[in-house]
N, C-alpha and C positions, 0 to 999 in steps of 0.2 A: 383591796383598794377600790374605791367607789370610782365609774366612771363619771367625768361631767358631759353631762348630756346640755344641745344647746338646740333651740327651737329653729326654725327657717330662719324668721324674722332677726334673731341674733347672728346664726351663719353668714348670710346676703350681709350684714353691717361687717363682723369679721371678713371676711373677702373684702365688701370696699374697703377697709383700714391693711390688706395686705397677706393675711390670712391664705394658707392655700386649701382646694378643697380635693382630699384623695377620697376618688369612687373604687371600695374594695369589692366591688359586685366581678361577676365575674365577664368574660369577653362577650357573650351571647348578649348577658341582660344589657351592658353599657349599648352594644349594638342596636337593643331597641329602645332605649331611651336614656339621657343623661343629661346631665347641666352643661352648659357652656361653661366654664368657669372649671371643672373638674379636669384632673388627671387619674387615669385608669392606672390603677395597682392592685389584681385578684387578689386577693386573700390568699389564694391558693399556692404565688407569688411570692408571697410577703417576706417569710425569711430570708428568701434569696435577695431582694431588690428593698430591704426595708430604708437603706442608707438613702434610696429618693425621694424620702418624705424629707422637706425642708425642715431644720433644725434651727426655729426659730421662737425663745421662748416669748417673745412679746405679743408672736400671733400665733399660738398653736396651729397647727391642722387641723382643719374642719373635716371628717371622716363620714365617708356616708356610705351607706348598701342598700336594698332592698327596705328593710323595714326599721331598720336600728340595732338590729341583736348583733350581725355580724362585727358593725364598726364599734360599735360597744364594746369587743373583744379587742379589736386592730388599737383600739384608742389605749384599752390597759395595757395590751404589750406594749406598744411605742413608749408611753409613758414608763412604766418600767425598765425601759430601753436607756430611759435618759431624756426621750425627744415630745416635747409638747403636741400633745393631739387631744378635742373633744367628739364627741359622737354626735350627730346630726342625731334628734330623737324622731322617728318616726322615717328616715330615709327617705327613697326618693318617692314613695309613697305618700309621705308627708311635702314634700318638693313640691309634687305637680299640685298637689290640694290646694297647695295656698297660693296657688298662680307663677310663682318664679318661673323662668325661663326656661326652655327645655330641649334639648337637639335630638331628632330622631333621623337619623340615618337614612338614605332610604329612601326618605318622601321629602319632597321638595318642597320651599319653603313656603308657599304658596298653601300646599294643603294644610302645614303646620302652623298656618296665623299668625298672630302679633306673638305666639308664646313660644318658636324655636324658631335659631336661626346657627346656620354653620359660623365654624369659624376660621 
């Protein structure tokens, strides 16, 4: 089963239309950087807690990790599961690239500029 990989630019439009975005990176990585917008699910996690990815087929899950390989994986089991997920391609590597918003823990909003902010 091929997964469908979606660019920032389509993620950020999925989320506004309702889309949810699960970060399967693990607790450390979310700790030093993540989207606003995201819900923390490790990978590591995932069997145990998969039933918390919304089961919405009109807006899959937007799935992200580090670079894309991991959610690549999270995206084809979910979907074999039943449950609509695509893969953020390039993760949150590809995130911060293109400017989207970004929350670091940690450092107050001040040092983190217009591009994170708590929530």
């Amino acid at each position: 089963m091929a997964v469908h990989e979606v660019d920032v630019a389509e993620a950020l439009r999925r989320l506004d239309e309702g889309a949810a975005l699960i970060d399967v990176r693990e607790q450390s990585e979310w700790d030093d950087v993540h989207a606003p917008q995201a819900t923390l699910l490790p990978m590591s996690e995932l069997q145990s807690r998969w039933g918390e990815v919304p089961t919405d087929d009109d807006h899959p899950a937007v799935v992200v990790c580090h670079s894309g390989y991991r959610s690549a994986q999270v995206a084809a089991a979910l979907e074999r599961a039943g449950v609509a997920a695509v893969s953020l391609a390039g993760g949150m590597v590809a995130w911060e690239q293109s400017g989207a918003p970004v929350v670091r823990p940690g450092r107050d909003a001040a040092a983190d500029g217009e591009r994170g902010h708590e929530h």
